[in-house]
N, C-alpha and C positions, 0 to 999 in steps of 0.2 A: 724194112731196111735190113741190111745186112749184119749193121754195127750192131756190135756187145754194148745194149743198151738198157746203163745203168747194174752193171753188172760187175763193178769195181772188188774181187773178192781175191780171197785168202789161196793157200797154193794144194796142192795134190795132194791127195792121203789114201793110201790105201792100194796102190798099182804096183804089177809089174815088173821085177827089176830084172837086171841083167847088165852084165858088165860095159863100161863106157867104153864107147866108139872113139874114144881120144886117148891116142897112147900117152899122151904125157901125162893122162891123169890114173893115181895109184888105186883112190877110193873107187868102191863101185856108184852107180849110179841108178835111177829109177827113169825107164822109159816108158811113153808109153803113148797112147790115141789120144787120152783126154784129159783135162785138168778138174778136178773138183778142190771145192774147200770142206764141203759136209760130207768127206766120207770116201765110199767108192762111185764113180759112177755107175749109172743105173744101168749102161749099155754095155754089151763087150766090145772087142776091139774087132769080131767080125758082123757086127751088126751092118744090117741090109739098109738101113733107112730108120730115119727117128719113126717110132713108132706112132706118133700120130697125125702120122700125116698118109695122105693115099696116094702109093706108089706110083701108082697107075694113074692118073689125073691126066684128062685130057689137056692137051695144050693147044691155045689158040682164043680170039676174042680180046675184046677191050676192057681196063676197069679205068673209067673215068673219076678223078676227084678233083677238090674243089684246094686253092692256097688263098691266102690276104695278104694284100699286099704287091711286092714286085719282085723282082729277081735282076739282077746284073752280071752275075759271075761267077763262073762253073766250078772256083777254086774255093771250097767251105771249108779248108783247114788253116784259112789266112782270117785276120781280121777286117780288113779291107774289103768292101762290097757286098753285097747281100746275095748268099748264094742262092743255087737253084733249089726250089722241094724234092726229096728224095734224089739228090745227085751221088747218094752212098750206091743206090743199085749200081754200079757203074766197075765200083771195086768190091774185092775180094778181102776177106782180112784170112791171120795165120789158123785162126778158131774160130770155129764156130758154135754158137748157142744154144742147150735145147731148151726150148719154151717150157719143159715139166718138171725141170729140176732146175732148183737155186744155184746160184755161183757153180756152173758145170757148164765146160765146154770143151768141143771134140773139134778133131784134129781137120782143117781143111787144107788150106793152102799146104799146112806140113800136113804131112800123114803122123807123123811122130815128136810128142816131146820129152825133151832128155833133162835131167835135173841133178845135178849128184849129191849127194849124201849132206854134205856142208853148206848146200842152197847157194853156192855164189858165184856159180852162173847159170844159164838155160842157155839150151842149144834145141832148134825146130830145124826137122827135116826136111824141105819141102816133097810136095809130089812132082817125079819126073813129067807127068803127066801136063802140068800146070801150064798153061797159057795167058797172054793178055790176047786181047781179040784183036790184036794184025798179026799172029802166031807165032809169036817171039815169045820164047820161053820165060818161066816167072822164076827167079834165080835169085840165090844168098845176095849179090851184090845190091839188086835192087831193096831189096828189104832192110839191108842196111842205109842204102842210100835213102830211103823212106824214113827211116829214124834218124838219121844225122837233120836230116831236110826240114822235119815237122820240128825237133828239139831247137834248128836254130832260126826259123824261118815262121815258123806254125804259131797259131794262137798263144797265148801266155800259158793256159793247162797243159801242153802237153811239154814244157820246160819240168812243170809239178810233178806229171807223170810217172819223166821218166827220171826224174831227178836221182836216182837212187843205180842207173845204169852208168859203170866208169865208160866200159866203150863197147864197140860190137865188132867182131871180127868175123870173117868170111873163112871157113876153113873149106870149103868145095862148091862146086856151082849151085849145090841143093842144101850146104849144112851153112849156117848163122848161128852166131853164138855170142850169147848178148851178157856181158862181164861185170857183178855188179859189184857197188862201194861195200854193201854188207850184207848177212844174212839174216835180217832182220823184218825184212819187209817182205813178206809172205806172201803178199796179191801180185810180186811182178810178171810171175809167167803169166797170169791171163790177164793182166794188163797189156804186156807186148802181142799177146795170142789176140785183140782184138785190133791192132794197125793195120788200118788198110795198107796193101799194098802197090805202090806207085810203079810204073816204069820210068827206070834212069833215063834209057836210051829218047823216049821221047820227049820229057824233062829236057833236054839239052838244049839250047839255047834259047831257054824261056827262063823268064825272071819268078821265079816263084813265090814273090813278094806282094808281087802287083794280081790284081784281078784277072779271070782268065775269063776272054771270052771262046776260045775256041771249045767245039765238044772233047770232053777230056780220052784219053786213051785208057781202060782197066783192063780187069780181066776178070769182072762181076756179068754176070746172067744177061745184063740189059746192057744197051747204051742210047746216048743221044742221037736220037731219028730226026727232032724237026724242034725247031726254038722259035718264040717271038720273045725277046727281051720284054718283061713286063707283064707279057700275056700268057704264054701258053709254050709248057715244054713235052717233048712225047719221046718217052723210053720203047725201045722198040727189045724185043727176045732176041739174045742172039742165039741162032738154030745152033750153030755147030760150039756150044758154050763147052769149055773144056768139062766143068766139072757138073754135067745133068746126068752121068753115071754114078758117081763117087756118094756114099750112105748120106754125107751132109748135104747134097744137092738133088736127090731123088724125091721125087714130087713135089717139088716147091717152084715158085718163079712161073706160074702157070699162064699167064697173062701172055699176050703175043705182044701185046701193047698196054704201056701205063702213061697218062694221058691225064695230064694238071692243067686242067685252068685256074687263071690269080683272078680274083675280084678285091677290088677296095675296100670291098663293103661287107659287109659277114650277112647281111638281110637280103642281098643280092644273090649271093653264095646258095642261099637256103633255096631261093625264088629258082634259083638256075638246077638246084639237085628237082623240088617240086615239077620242075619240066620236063625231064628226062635228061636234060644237057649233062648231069652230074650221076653218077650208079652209085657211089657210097658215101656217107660223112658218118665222123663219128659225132654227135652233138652234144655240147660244153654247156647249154645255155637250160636252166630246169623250167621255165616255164615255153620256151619253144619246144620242148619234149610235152612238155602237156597240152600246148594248144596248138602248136604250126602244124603239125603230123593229118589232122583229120581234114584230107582235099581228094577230090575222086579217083586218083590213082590208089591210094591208101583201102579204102574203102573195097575198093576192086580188085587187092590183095595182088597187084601187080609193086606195091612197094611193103619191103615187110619193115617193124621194127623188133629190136630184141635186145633186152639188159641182158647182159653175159658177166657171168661172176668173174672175179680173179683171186687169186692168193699171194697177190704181191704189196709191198711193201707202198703205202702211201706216202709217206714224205711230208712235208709242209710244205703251204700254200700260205699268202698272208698278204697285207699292206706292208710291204716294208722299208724301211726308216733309212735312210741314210744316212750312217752318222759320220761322216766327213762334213756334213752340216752343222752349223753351230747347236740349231736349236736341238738338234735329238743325240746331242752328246751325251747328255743328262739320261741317266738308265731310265729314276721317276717320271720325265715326262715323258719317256718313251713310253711304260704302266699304263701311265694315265691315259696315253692314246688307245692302250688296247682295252682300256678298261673302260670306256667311251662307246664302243662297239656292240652294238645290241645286235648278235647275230639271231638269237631267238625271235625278234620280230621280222629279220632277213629270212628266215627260213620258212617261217607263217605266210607271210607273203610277197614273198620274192621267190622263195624256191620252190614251194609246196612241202614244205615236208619232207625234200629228198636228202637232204645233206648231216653227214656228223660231224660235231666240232673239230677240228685238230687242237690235238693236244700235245702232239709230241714231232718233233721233228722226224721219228723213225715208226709212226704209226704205222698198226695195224701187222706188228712182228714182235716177235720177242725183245727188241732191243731199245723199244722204249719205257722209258724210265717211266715211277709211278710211286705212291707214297712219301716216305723220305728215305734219305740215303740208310744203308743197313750193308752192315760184310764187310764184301771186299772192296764194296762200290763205298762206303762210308771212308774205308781204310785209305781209298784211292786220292777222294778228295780231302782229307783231313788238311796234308801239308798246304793246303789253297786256303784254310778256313779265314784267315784275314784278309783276304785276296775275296771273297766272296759273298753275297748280300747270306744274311745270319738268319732268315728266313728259308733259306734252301735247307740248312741243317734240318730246321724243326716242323716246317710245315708241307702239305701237299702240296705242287704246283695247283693252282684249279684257277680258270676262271669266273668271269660272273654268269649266272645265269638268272635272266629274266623269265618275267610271265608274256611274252612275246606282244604287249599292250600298244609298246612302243614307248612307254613311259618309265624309261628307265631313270630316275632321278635318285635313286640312291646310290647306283654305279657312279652317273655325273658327280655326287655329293663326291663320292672317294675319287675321281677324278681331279675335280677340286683342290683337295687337301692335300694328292700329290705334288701337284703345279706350285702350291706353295710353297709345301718344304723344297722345291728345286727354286724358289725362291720369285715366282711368278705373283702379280696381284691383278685384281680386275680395277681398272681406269677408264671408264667412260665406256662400259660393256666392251669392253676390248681386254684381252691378257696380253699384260705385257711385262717381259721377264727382267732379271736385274741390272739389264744392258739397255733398256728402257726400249728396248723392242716390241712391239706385239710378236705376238705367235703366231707367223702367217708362214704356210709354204704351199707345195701345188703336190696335188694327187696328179700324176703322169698316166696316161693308160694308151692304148693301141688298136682300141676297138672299141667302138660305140655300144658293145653288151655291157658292158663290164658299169657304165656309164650311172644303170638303174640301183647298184649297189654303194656305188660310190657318193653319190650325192644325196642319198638319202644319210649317208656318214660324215658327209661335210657341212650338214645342216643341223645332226647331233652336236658337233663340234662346236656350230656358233651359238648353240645354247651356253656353252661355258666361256665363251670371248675366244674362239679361237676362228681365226680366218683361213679355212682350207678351201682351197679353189682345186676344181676337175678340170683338166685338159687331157683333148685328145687328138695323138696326132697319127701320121700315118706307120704303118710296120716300120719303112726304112730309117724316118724320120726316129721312131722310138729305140730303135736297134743302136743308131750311131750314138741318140743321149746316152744312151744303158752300157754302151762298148767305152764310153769316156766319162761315167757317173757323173753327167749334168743332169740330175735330178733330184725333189725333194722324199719323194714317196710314187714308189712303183706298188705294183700286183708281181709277185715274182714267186717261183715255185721253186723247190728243191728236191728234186727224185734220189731216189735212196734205194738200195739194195739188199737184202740178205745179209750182207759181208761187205759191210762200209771198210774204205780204205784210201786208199790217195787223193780221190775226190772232196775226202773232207778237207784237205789240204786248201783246194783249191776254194773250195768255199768260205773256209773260216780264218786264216793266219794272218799273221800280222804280213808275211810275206809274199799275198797272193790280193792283199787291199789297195797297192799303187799300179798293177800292171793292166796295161788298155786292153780290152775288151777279155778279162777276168770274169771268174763265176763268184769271185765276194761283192757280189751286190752291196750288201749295208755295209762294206769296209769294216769289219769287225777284226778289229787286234786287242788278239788280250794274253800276256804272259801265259797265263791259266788254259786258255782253249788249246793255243800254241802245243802247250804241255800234253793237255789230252788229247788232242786231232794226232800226238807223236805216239803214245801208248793203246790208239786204233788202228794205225796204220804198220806197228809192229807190234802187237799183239800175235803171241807165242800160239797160242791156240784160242777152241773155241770161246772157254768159258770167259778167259780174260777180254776176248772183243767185244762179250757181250757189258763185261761189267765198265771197260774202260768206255764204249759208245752209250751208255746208259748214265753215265756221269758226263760226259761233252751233250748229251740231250739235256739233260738238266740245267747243265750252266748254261749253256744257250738258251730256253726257255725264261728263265727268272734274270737272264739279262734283259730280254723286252727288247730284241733287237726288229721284230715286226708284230702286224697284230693278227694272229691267227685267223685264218680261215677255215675250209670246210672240205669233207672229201667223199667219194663215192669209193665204196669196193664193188663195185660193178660199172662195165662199159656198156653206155646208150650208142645204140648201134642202128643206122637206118641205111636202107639199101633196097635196088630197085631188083626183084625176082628174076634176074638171070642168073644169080652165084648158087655153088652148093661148098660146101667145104666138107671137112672129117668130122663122125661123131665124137671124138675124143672129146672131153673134158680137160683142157689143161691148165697148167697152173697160171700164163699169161693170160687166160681168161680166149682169145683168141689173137691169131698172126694171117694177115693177109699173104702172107709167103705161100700158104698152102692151101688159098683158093683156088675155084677154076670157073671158067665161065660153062654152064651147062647147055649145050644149043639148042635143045629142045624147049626150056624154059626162055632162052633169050627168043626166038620165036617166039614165043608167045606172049612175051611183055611187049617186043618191041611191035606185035600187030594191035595188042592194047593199047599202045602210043600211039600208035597210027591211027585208032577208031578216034581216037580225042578222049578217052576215059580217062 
């Protein structure tokens, strides 16, 4: 996909300058290709093509994959209906990403961005060049009408996004210039550097609230070739794509056709790639990586598999609590839930051995917190210290760890003595708290894998009186509870970046916990976080983002707002021997943007498919 994914970062250092293109303004200004937050970027400004990717890549062939689930509606920047998979190929955004460097992107849709000295505005040039694919030019007007549209019309995040822009003006059919409330907030050029860009003109007399079933209009590499609502959608290459010349579109997009099949079922999914009907998945689940994989294609090395590292930022993964619910208002029982969780006998046998605990919301980076607070990160949280469990000062975060036996009864025992100090007793092998409730709610889930980890935790739970029930229902069905937090406990993830910024917003405040289909999942409002999600999102430079994010990990963690999971730095990777990609090594681990299909090899799988091997 095209989107700046998960790449929420800090602003330019290090480029370029030369006097601003806007008379009215006295200071000088910094222009330039690309935006970084660490520094300079890696590339100049006449760089040929990212450098790991191959130039030259043959174009043409199919990459078939697999969705769960359904689809309705081609419009994924409303909350209303369940969009199409990958319907980003479609559009263009102003930057683009390189897959080798953190928080760094170059100039697409603009060729040029402009900043001036006092940060309170940005202005993108676009390229004259720029097209949507019915040949109507991509121009300042629409990219503003793209940010009025999404800010009043779009999801609730991108109200958070852009919250920080007063307005956007048009100064020429190629210049936009986006005006903001302060200079404080340092990620918003490559925040607005990754909006897609809409067409106004075909936007015109569609309601952009409601679901869209027409194929949309962009001016991205692909478009909508052929749909079956439900079933099957296929992106076709568009030949004469404005930008397959331009450094950020050279060698990428190689596919003629991208080709989704939905299945309901993820065991069907698996059965359909096993057939040849599907060429790639990435797979989620550790023990179908250790035992689906050995079937005669496999064998006959017409299907390869391969763990490919990464250097990115994990995030946290977990059960998490919703606490708009009565029962997990309470921090303790929320503890007591995670401290319940014997992921060591999950990992003995349920995972094999693949998985490491999460410990930090900003795992596997420098920006996760560790020991106890010390500096400037002590100095940060002090004024909270009555505002904050008195455990955070003096001890490590850690959770428990078992001998993987399964018999974890002295976690249960501290289990236990939480429930009670939050005022819980056992009655008739039931907990029931001091509303004379038992302690009963429902693990929600979306898919039948998830199934084997969850009820083996729901049956921990009734060892101490507590009634957790597993329900699973379908994608759409789980989407609409999740979009309108009818739910007691989901599986829900939080991807994180290099250079956390607005998106913690979106996750954590007290002002992003009542809006319909929001990313604060557990509704977490707390004066405290409020404070710090404000001192990462304007954070001066580097050393302060790390110290003000390392103290919002920690108060988020020793709240016990879900119960840790687990995570992989490396991508399981299976695919059927037609692709070859670039040797490079990069720090995404790998992007499908910059495969290609090889003919010689698809000949030769697809006569393997055909003998029955």
């Amino acid at each position: 996909m095209r989107a700046i994914i998960a790449m929420l970062v800090v602003l330019l250092l290090g480029l370029t300058s030369g006097p601003s293109a806007r008379a009215a303004d006295a200071e000088p200004t910094t222009r330039s290709h690309a935006v970084s937050m660490l520094g300079k970027p890696k590339l100049p400004a006449d760089f040929p093509y990212f450098p790991y990717v191959n130039p030259n890549a043959p174009k043409g062939g199919e990459l078939a994959e697999s969705a769960l689930g359904s689809f309705d509606n081609f419009n994924r920047f409303i909350v209303r209906g369940t969009p199409a998979a990958e319907i980003g190929r479609v559009y263009d955004t102003l930057l683009m990403p390189s897959a080798n460097e953190a928080a760094t992107a170059y100039g697409h849709l603009a060729k040029t961005i402009e900043i001036p000295a006092d940060r309170m505005w940005v202005a993108f040039e676009l390229r004259p060049e720029a097209r949507f694919n019915d040949g109507t030019p991509v121009t300042a007007e629409d990219v503003a009408w793209t940010f009025n549209t999404l800010r009043k019309e779009g999801r609730p995040y991108y109200r958070q996004y852009y919250a920080d822009v007063e307005k956007v003006t048009v100064e020429s059919p190629q210049r936009v210039v986006f005006h903001l409330k302060s200079n404080k907030n340092r990620e918003l050029p490559l925040i607005l550097g990754e909006m897609p860009v809409l067409p106004k003109h075909w936007w015109e007399g569609r309601d952009f609230s409601r679901p869209l079933t027409d194929p949309p209009l962009g001016s991205g590499p692909y478009k909508v070739d052929h749909y079956e609502f439900g079933r099957t959608i296929v992106y076709k290459r568009v030949d004469n794509w404005w930008g397959k010349d331009i450094p950020t579109g050279k060698g990428l997009d190689n596919f003629d056709t991208i080709r989704i099949e939905y299945f309901r079922d993820a065991t069907v999914a698996l059965e359909a790639f096993k057939a040849g009907h599907i060429d790639f998945r990435l797979e989620n689940v550790a023990k179908q990586w250790a035992n689906a994989y050995d079937f005669p294609a496999r064998q006959e090395g017409l299907v390869k598999l391969e763990e490919i590292k990464h250097r990115l930022p994990t995030g946290m993964q977990g059960f998490a609590m919703n606490t708009r619910r009565p029962m997990f208002k309470d921090p303790r029982v929320r503890q007591a839930l995670a401290w319940a969780f014997d992921f060591e006998w999950a990992n003995k046998n349920l995972f094999y051995g693949a998985y490491k605990r999460d410990l930090s919301y900003f795992g596997n980076s420098e920006l996760a917190s560790s020991g106890i607070p010390k500096g400037a990160e002590l100095a940060l949280l002090e004024p909270f210290r009555s505002q904050l469990p008195p455990e955070l000062f003096t001890q490590e975060f850690k959770l428990p760890v078992t001998d993987g036996s399964g018999n974890n009864r002295e976690e249960l025992k501290r289990s236990l003595e939480l429930l009670k100090q939050a005022g819980y007793q056992v009655k008739d092998r039931k907990l029931v708290g001091p509303d004379g409730q038992p302690l009963s709610f429902e693990i929600l889930l979306n898919e039948p894998a998830f199934e084997r980890v969850a009820l083996p935790y729901s049956q921990t739970l009734a060892k101490i009186g507590i009634d957790a029930r597993v329900r699973t229902v379908d994608p759409s069905q789980y989407q609409h509870r999740l979009d309108n937090y009818d739910f007691d406990m989901v599986v829900a993830s939080f991807g994180e970046s290099d250079s956390p910024g607005n998106e913690q917003s979106a996750y954590w405040t007290c002002g992003s916990a009542a809006q319909e289909g929001g990313e604060n999942i557990m509704g977490v409002c707390s004066p405290v976080i409020d404070a710090l999600v404000d001192k990462v999102i304007n954070a001066p430079d580097r050393e302060t983002l790390v110290t003000a994010t390392r103290a919002l990990d920690r108060v988020l963690l020793w709240n016990w707002y879900l119960v840790p999971n687990w995570h992989l730095d490396y991508f399981r990777v299976a695919y059927w021997n037609k692709f070859k990609r670039p040797d490079a090594v990069i720090r995404n681990g790998f992007t499908l943007d910059d495969w290609w299909v090889d003919p010689k090899l698809a000949a030769s799988t697809d006569a393997g498919k055909a003998s029955g091997k």
